[in-house]
N, C-alpha and C positions, 0 to 999 in steps of 0.2 A: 565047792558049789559056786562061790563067786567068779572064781577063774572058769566055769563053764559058762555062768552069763555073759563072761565080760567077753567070751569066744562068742559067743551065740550073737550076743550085739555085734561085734564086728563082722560076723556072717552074714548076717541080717544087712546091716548096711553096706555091705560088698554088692550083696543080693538086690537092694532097691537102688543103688546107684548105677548099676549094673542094665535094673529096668528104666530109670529115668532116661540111661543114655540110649537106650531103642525105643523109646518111646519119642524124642528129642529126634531121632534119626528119623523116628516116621512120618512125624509132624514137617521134617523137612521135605520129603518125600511126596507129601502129602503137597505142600503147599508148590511145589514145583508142576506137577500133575495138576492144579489147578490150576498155573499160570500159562499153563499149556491149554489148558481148555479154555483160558479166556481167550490166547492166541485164535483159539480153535473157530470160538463161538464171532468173535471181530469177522473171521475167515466168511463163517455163517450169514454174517449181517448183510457182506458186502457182497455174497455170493446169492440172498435173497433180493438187496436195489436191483443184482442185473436180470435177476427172474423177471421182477416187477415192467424195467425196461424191455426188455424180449416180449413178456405177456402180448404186447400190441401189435407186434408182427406174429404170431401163430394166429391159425383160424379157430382151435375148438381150448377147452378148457382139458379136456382127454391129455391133448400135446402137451401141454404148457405141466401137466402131471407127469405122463412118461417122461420128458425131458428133468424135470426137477427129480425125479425118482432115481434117474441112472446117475446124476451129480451128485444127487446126496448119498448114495450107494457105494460111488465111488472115492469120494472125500471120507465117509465114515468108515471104511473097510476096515483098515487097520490102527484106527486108532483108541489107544487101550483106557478110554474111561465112557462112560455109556452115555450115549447123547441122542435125545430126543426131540420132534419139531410136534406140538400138539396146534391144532387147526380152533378157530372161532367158536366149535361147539366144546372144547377141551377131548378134542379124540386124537389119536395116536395119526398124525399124517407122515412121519419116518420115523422109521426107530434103527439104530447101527445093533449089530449083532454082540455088542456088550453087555449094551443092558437090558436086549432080548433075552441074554441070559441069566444077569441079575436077576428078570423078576421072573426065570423060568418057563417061556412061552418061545412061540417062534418068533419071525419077525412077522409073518402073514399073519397070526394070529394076533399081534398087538392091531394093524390096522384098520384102521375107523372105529374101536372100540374106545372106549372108557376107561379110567381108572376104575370106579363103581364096578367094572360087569368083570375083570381081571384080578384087580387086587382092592379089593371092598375093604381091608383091616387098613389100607394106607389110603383109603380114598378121600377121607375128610380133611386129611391133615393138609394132604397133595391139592386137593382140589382146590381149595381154601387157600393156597398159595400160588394155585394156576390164573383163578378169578381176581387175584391183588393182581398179579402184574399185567394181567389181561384188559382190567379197566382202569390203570392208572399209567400204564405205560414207565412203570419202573422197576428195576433191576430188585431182586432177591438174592444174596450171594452167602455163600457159606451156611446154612441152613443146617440143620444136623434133623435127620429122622430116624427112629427106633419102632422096629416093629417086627411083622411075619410077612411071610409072602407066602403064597397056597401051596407052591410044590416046594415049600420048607418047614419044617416044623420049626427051625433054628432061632432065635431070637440073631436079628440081626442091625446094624447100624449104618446110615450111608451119610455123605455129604452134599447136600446137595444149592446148583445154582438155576434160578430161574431169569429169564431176559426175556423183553418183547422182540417181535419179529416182525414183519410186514409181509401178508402175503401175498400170492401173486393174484387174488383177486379182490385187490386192495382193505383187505380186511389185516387184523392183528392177530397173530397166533406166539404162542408161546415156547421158544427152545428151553430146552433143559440139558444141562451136565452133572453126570452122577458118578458118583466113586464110595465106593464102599469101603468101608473106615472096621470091618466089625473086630478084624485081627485087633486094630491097634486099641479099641475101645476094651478089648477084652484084658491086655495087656495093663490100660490104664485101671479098670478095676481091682485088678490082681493087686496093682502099685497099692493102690488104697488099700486093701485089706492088707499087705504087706505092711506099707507105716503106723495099722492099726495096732497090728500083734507087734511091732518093733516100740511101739507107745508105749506097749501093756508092761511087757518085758524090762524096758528102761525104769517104769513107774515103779517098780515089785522090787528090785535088787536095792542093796544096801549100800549102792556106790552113787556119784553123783555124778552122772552125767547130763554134760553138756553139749549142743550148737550154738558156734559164733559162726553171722555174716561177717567178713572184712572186704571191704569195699577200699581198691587199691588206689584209685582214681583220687586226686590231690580233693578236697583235704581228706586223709586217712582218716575211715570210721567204722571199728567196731562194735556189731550189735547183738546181745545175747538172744535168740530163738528161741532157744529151750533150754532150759533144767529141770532135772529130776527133781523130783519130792523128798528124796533124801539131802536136799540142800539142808532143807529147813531144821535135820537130825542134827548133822553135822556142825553146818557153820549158825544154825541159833538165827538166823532169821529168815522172813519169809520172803518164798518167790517171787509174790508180786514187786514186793520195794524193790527187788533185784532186777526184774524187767523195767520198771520205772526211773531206775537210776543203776545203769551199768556199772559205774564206778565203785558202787559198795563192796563188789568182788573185789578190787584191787586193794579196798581203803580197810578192809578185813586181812591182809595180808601184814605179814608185822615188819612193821619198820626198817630192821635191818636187813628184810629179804626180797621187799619189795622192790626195789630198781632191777635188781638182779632178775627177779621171775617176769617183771615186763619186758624188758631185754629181751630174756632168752624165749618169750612168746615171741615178739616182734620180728625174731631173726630165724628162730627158728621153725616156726609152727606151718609156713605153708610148704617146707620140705619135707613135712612128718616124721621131725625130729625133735619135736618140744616135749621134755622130759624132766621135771626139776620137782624135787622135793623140798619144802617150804612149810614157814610155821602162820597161824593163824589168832587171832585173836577173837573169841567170841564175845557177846555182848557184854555176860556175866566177868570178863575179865580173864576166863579158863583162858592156855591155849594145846590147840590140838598140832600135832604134823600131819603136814596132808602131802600126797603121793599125785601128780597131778601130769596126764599125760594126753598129747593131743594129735592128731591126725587130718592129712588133707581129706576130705570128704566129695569136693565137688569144686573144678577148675576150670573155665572155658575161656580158654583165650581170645573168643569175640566177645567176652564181657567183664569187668575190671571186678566181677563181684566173687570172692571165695566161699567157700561153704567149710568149717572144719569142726569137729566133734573131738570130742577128750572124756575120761572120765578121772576124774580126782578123788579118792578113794583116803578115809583115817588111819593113817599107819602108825598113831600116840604110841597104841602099847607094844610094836614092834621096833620103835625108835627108842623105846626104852628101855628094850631087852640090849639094842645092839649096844646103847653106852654101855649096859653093865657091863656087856663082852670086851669092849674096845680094852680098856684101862689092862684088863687079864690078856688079852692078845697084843697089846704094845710092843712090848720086846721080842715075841718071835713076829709079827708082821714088820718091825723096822730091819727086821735082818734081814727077815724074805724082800723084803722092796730093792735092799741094798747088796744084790750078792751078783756083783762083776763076775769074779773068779777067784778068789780068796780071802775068807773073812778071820778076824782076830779080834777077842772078845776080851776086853781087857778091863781090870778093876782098880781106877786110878787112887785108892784110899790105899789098899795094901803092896799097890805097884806090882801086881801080879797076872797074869794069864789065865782067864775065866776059862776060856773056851778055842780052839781053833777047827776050821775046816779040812774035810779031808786033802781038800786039795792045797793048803794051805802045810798041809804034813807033806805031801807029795813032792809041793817044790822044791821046797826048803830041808827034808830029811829028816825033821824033830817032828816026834812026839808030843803031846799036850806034859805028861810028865817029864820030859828032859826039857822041854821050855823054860818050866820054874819063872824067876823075879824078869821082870821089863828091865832092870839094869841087866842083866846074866844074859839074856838072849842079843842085848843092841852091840852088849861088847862084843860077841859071835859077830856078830852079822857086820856092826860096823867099827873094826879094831883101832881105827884115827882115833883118836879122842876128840879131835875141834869136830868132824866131821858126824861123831857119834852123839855130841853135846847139840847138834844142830838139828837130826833127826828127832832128839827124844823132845826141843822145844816145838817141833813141826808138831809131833803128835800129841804134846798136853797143847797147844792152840787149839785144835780140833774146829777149822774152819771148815771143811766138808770141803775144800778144794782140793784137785789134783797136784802134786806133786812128784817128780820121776827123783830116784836114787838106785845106785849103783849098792848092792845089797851081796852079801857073798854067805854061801850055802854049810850044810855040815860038811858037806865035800869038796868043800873049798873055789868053788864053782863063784863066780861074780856074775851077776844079774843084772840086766836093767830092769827097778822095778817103779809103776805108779801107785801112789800111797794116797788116799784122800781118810781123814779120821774123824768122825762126829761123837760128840756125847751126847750120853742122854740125864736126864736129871736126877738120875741117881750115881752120877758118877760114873757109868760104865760108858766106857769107850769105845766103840764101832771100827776097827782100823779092816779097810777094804783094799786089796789090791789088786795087780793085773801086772803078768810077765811080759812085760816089752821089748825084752830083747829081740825077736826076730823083726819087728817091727823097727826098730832103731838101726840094725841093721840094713833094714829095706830104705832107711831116709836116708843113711849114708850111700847105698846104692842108688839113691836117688839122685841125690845128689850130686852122683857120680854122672850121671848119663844127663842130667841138666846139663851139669860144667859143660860135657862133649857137646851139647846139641847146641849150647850158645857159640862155643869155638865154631863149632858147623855153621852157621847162621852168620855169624861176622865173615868166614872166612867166604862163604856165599856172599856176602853184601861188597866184599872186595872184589871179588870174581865179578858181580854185576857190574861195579864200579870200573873196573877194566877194562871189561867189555862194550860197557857205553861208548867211555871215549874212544877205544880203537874201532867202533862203529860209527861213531857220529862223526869222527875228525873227517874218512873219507865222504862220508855220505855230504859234508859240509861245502866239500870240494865239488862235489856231482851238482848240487843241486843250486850250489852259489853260480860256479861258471853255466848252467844253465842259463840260468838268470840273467848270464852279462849277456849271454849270447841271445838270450830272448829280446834284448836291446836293440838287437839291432835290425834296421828297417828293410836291409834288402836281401834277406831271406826268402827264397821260394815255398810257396805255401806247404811241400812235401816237408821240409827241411822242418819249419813250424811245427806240424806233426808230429816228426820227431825227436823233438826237442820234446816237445809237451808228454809223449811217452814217456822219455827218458823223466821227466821231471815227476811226473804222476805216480811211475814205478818206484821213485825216490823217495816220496812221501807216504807210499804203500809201506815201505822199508823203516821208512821213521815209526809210520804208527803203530807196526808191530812190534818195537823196540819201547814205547811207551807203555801196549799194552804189557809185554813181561816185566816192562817196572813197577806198571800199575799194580798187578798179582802180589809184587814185591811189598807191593804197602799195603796194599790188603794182610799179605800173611803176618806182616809186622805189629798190625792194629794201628797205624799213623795218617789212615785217612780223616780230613775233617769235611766238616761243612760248611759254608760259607753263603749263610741265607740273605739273599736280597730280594727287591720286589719286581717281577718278571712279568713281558707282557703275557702269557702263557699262549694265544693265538696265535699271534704274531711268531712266535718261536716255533711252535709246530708247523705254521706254514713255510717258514726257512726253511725248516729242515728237509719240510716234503718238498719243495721246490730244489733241493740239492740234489733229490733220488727223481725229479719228474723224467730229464732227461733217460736215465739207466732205467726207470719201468717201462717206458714209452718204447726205447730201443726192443724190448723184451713181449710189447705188445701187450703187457699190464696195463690195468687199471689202478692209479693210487687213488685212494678219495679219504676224506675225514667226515666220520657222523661223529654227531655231541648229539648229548638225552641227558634232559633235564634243566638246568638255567647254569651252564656252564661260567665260573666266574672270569673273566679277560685278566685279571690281575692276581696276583698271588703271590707268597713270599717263597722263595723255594732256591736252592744249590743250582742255578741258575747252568754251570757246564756238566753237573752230571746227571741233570733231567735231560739235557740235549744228547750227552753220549749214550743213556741208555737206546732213547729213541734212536739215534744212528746206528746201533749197533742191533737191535730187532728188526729197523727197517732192513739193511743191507744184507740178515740172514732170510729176510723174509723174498728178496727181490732173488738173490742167488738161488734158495730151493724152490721157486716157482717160475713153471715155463708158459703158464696158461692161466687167465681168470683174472683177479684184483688180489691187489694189498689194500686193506682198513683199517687206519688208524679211526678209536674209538676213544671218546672223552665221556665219561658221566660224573652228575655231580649225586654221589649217593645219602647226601644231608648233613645235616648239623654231625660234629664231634663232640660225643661225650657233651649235648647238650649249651655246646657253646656258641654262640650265635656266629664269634669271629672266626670261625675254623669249621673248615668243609671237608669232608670225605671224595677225593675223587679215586675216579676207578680209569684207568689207560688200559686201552689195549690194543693189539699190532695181530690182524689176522691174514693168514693168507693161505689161497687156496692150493701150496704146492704141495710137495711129496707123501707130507707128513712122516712123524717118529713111531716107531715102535712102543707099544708099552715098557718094552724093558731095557730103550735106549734113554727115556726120557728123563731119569732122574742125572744120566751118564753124561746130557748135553750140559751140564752145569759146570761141571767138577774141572778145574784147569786143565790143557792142554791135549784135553779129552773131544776127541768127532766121533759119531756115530760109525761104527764098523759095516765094513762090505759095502762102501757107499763110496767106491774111486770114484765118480762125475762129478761128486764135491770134496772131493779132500783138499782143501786148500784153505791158507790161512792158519794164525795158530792153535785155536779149540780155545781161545782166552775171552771171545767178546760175553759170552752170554756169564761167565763168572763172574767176570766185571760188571757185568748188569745185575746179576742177584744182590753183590754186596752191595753197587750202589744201592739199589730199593731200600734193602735193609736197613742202609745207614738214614736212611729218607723215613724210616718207620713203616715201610711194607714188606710184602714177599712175594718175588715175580714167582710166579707159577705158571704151567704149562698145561694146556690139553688137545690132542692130537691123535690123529687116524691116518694109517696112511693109505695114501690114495686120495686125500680128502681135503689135507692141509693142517696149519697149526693155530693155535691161539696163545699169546701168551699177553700175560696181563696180573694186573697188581691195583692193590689200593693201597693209598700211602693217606695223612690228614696235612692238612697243609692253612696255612693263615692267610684272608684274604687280604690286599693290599689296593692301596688308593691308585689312581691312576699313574704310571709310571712316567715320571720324566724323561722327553729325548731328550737322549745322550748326543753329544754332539762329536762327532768323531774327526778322528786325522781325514788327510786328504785322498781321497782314492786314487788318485792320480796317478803316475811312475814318474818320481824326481829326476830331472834332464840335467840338473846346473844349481849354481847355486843363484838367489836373487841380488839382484841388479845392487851394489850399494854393499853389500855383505863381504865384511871381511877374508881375506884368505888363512882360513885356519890353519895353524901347522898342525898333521897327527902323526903320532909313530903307531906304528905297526908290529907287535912284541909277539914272535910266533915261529919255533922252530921245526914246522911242517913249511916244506916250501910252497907243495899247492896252495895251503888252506892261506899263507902271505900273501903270498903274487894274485889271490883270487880277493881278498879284501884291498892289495894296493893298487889294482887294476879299477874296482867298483869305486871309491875313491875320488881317483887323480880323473873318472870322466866325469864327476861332477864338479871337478874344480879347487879342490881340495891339494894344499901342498903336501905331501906324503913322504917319508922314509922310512925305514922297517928295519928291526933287529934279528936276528936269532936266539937271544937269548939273555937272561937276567940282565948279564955283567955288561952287554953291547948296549943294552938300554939304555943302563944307568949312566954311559960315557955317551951315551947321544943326547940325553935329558939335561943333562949337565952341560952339552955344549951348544945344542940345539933350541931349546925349551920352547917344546912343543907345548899345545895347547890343551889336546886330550891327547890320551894313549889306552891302546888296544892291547891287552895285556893278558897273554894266554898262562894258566896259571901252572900248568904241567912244560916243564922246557928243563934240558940239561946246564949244564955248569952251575945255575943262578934259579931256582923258580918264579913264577910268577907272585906269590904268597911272600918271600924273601926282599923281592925285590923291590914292591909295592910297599912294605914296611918302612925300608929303608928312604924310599922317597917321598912316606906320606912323613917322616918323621923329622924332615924340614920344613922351615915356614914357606921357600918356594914350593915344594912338594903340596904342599896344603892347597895351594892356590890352579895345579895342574889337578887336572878331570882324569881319573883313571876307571876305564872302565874292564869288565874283567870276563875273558871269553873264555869257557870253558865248553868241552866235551860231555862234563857228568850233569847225569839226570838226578843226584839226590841232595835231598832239601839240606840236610846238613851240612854240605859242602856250600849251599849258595849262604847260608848261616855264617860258616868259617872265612870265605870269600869278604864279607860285607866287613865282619869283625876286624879283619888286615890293614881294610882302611878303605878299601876298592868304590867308588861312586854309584857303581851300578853294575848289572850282572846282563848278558846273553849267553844263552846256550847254546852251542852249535849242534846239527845249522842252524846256522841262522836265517831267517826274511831281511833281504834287501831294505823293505822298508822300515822293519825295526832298526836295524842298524843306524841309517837317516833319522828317525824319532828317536832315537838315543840323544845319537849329537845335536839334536835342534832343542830338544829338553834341555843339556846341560852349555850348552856353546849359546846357549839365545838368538842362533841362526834363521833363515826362510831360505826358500828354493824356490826354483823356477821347474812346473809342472807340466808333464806331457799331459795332454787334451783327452779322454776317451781313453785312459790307461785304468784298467780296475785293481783294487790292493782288497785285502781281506781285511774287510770291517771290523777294527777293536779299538779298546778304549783308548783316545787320545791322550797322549804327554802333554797336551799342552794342556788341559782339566790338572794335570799334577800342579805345572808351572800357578796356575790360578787357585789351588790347594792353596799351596805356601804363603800363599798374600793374606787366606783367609785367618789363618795360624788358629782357628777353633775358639775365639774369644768369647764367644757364649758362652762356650762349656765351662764352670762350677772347675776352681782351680786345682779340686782334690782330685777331680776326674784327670784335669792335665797329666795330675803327677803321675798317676798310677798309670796313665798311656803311657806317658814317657820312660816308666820303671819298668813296664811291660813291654816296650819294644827295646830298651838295652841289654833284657835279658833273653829276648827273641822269645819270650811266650807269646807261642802262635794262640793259647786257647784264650789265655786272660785276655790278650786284644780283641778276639771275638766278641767275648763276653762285655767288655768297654762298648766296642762301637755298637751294640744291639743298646745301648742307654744312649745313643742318641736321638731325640725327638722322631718322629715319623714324618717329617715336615720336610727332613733335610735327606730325602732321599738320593739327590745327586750324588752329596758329601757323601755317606753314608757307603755308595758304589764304589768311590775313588777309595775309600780305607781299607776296603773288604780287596779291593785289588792290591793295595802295596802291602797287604798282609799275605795276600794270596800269591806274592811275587819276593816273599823275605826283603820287605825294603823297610827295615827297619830305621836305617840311619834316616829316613824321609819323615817317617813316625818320631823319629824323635824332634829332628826339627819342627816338627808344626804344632809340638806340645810342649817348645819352651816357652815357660811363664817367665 
């Protein structure tokens, strides 16, 4: 009988929350429909001034009707609530065929009549509220009338608003808007007699149920609504002190259950999963168990306030039955809880074998009677005696942890098996196990195919290592003699062009060699981040100012819209927010031949409620091809292009993969949406910390170095490099700016030129036969003149480990070929303490200047807390790239310059530079 209440209540209140929420809709409904009609009746007002205004130009009072009649005819047609204009005497002067029909007449027939002479049962109420606003000239709004009308016998409900008017013969007549409400009144009665009989119901049963408001809104408060009368049965006091002091619920709750049952209300009760059985304490001292469960009742997201119902019910003499049971079902419910796949029951007083499982007979081939004594079975199974003596101490431990042993069968069969053994307080022993053998198996096959895929992976990482250099050595050669040959000033402007081709197509050629290295550390997991504070406008406008020219060519529109209070500064991976964007803009400029590219910035608010950290949201739209539905997951995946689409197949399929992991590694996820024929979107939200205003950085010289300056010594350099282009192309760049130069082929030519020559710096390429560059650098850092010469170290490879192993040798400093002319020059003037003489109007690509390093070094960090020194210092001789990240983010926010410069010689393995500027 109880559990059909406690069904009949939850029907019940399915049922009335079911009507509040149509009743709630109609009210909406309702009040939209009135906002319409106040629109309406404004319309009315201003549509009467131009009556009144016109009035003076017609000749008869006839016109000045026909024309008001055909406007108000034609404004009221089709609008669905019933609106009427009553004249000075209260008589119908237009009525719209609404609430012609509301009150059952025609529209001729309401004319010049009366309320009194049509609808007499509503006349007093009506009239009485025509003559208020008719001699006070004030609005009546929302009015609710109930009544009959002649051709209804219905009882019926309306809303209604009254407003003055001005007529056109400068008298006051009264509009009306009316909407009948009788559905939803009828609906709301219903509600009420529904929470009536859900009262009666709740009040009669022998459970206690309850409504708590929870009001989510800081500060959190719960309020009890209602309890059953069966409170008073159960917990021994009365409802009222309980509505007058909520707490007495909780403070009835017994001590040691109490955190527990508020918890699990607090977390779990507005998912409608609060559910906890708990003890009570009654006045008298008794206590009861009470069964106590509760449910969301009523949620509205435009209001912070909950509504949820439960009914807690005495379950004493059913929690009394269960102990007696528990104690008598102990030992077959711990077997049932604990049964893997083979159980073993064993009696540690007479060292014997209570019980085994079938499947425990099945693996093993014994019998519960051929088992006999725990010594006779272990000698079976495990015949070593150290090995047998160690199993049987496994199992009188009886830790309930796993342990694997090697177990051998009646039929002589070896096992791997897992053994985990529990006791219980009477001495019997639980020993549970599980056959492993295919499993063990499968890890040594595992095993197996690791080994192979890391051999696969190294021998990959050779193969890229390979391939870089035997790609970058020539490409070093193309794009250097470029460069000499851009030098020079009487070149025909075709010739320019061509050069700039050849140079443009060179560096097309580099970046696609970076991206399949890029891919390469992505699949390695060896990408890091290296956050600093970035102007973030300023950056996006470089970048769109790099594609202006290539949209423009294309007859695109690039533009950037920001929404919201975009922050200018921010802390963020400063080149691979820039690559992502180059690499979306440049897919975006290529698959579009018509329309705009939109870079999109919003700030979508706080993170996780932190005032210093903001949610932004990028996006990169454009209106070309668009992707298929079932190309679009395909454009991500490495070396992947959309299929059937030759007018773009070009390029490697690597940018937009390298854009996912960046986001990723940023804390977002580029996602895609796209039509084609329409264009694409792609876009992500990443959080990011905002940053004080950025300091300029002050950069090297844009210039193109001619010579060297006036007063400046003539440096000796060797030249250590046995490719002959990639020599003659660094001894050429060089000896025109002034520089005395000689050059080796290899280790062993060096070392007899260093030794007879002694040069000042040396270019020192680390891959060469007889002698390497690694070898040779050893031997000459490993004198005290050696020490005092500048060796810097020119390599073909792209990976970070090598520039590690490079530094470790002794090397000063690292370029990769190719190399920029102007890096080359900012090497040497970094370490030689040189100046040059600058051509005028020569542009170089803006990066962070060497001489911010040179003024590093002077600073040497003396602020910094001496334990910090050390641990840079220990962190950069062990080339931990992450500990040094993790170091420099502890320095002040004040020192943002500094701060740029570390983040770069980390992000450039200049570790011997880090350690210098952290000796204490």
């Amino acid at each position: 009988m109880n559990n059909n209440n406690e069904e009949r209540i939850r029907q019940l209140n399915l049922e009335l929350e079911e009507t509040r929420q149509n009743l709630e809709n109609k009210i909406e409904e309702l009040t939209q429909e009135n906002q319409k009609v106040k629109r309406e009746n404004e319309e009315l007002k201003s549509f009467n001034s131009q009556l009144n205004r016109e009035s003076k130009d017609l000749n008869t009072v006839q016109d000045i009707l026909e024309l008001k009649a055909a406007q108000l005819e034609a404004s009221y047609e089709n609008i669905p609530i019933g609106l009427a204009l009553y004249d000075e005497d209260l008589r119908w002067a237009c009525i719209n065929p609404v609430l012609a029909e509301m009150n059952g007449y025609t529209i001729a027939e309401h004319i010049g009549k009366t309320m009194r002479e049509l609808l007499p049962i509503l006349a007093d109420e009506v009239n009485s509220n025509l003559r208020y606003v008719l001699e006070t000239g004030e609005s009546l709004l929302n009015l609710e009338i109930h009544g009959k009308t002649p051709k209804s016998d219905e009882e019926r409900d309306w809303i209604v608003n009254y407003y003055p008017v001005n007529l056109s013969n400068g008298k006051r007549g009264v509009g009306v808007a009316v909407t009948e409400v009788t559905p939803l009144k009828k609906i709301q009665r219903e509600l009420e007699y529904s929470e009536e009989k859900f009262r009666q119901l709740a009040e009669n049963i022998q459970k206690v149920f309850w409504i708590v408001e929870i009001c989510c809104s800081p500060p959190l408060e719960e309020k009890i609504i209602y309890i059953s009368p069966a409170y008073e049965k159960i917990w021994g006091r009365s409802c009222e002190e309980l509505y007058q002091n909520n707490l007495k619920w909780t403070e009835a709750i017994h001590p040691d259950d109490r955190e527990r049952v508020i918890k699990s209300f607090s977390e779990n009760i507005i998912a409608s999963q609060y559910n906890e059985t708990f003890r009570i304490i009654r006045p008298d001292g008794t206590i009861r168990w009470i069964r106590d469960r509760g449910f969301l009742v009523k949620a509205d997201q435009l209001c912070p306030v909950y509504r949820v119902a439960g009914i807690a019910e005495d379950i004493t003499e059913r929690k009394q039955a269960e102990d007696n049971q528990r104690q008598q079902q102990e030992l077959l419910q711990t077997i049932l809880d604990n049964i893997p796949v083979l159980i073993a029951l064993m009696d540690l007083k007479t060292q014997s074998f209570i019980w085994v499982n079938e499947e425990w007979k099945k693996v093993f081939g014994w019998s519960l009677e051929e088992v006999g004594k725990i010594d006779e079975i272990l000698l079976k199974m495990y015949p070593e005696s150290e090995y047998r003596q160690y199993v049987k101490n496994y199992i009188q431990a009886s830790k309930g942890t796993w342990g694997d042993f090697k177990t051998r069968t009646k039929d002589e069969k070896v096992l791997e098996m897992s053994w985990a053994n529990i006791s219980l307080s009477n001495e019997i022993n639980i020993g549970i196990g599980q056959n492993i053998t295919e499993r063990k198996q499968a890890e040594i096959a595992l095993k197996k195919a690791k080994d192979a895929a890391d051999a696969a992976n190294a021998a990959k990482t050779r193969f890229l290592a390979n391939m870089s250099h035997e790609l970058r050595t020539p490409l070093n050669s193309i794009l250097g003699f470029t460069q000499l040959l851009q030098r020079q000033t009487n070149l025909s402007r075709e010739n320019h062009q061509k050069l700039n081709i050849i140079y443009r197509n060179g560096e097309q050629l580099l970046n696609l060699i970076n991206d399949i290295l890029a891919i390469s550390k992505i699949e390695a997991g060896h990408l890091l981040l290296h956050i600093t504070p970035v102007n973030l406008l300023q950056l996006i406008d470089n970048v769109m100012s790099i594609f202006s020219l290539k949209a423009a060519s294309k007859n695109l529109q690039l533009t950037l819209e920001s929404e919201g209070e975009v922050p200018q500064y921010i802390l963020i991976d400063e080149a691979k927010i820039r690559q992502i964007f180059m690499n979306l803009i440049t897919n975006a400029i290529k698959f579009t031949e018509q329309g705009n590219i939109t870079i999109k910035v919003a700030n979508l608010g706080e993170f996780e409620g932190d005032s210093s950290r903001v949610i932004l949201q990028f996006e990169v739209l454009d209106t070309g091809i668009g992707i298929a539905p079932k190309d679009q997951q395909l454009v991500f995946k490495p070396f992947s292009q959309v299929p059937n689409n030759q007018t773009y197949q070009e390029g490697t399929g690597l940018g937009l993969s390298i854009c996912r992991e960046f986001v990723k590694l940023l804390g977002g996820e580029l996602q895609l949406e796209s039509e084609i024929g329409r264009g694409s979107r792609f876009y992500f939200k990443i959080p990011v910390s905002l940053a004080t205003e950025v300091e300029s950085l002050s950069s090297s010289s844009n210039s193109r170095v001619i010579g060297l300056a006036k007063g400046q010594p003539y440096s000796r350099i060797l030249v250590v490099e046995d490719h002959p282009d990639s020599c003659q192309l660094l001894v050429m760049l060089l000896k025109k700016v002034g520089f005395q130069v000689r050059s080796a082929n290899n280790g062993q030519e060096a070392l007899q030129l260093w030794e007879s020559w002694s040069p000042d710096l040396i270019w020192m390429d680390m891959r060469m036969p007889v002698m390497n560059g690694y070898e040779t650098t050893q031997q000459i850092k490993a004198t005290e003149k050696g020490k005092e010469t500048v060796i810097i170290a020119l390599t073909a490879s792209a990976f970070e480990e090598d520039r590690v192993k490079i530094l470790q040798v002794g090397c000063d400093d690292f370029v990769r070929k190719p190399f920029q002319e102007e890096e080359i020059f900012e090497k040497m003037k970094l370490h030689l303490g040189i100046d040059y003489q600058y051509q005028e109007n020569s542009s170089t690509e803006d990066s962070l200047s060497y001489n911010q390093l040179m003024l590093l070094h002077s600073s040497k960090l003396s602020f910094m807390p001496p334990d910090w020194l050390q641990q840079l210092h220990d962190a950069a001789y062990h080339a931990n790239e992450f500990l040094l990240l993790e170091l420099i983010r502890q320095i002040p926010p004040t020192h943002v310059e500094l701060t740029r410069q570390l983040y770069h010689l980390v992000d450039n393995l200049e570790f011997e530079e880090l350690m210098k500027l952290s000796e204490i």
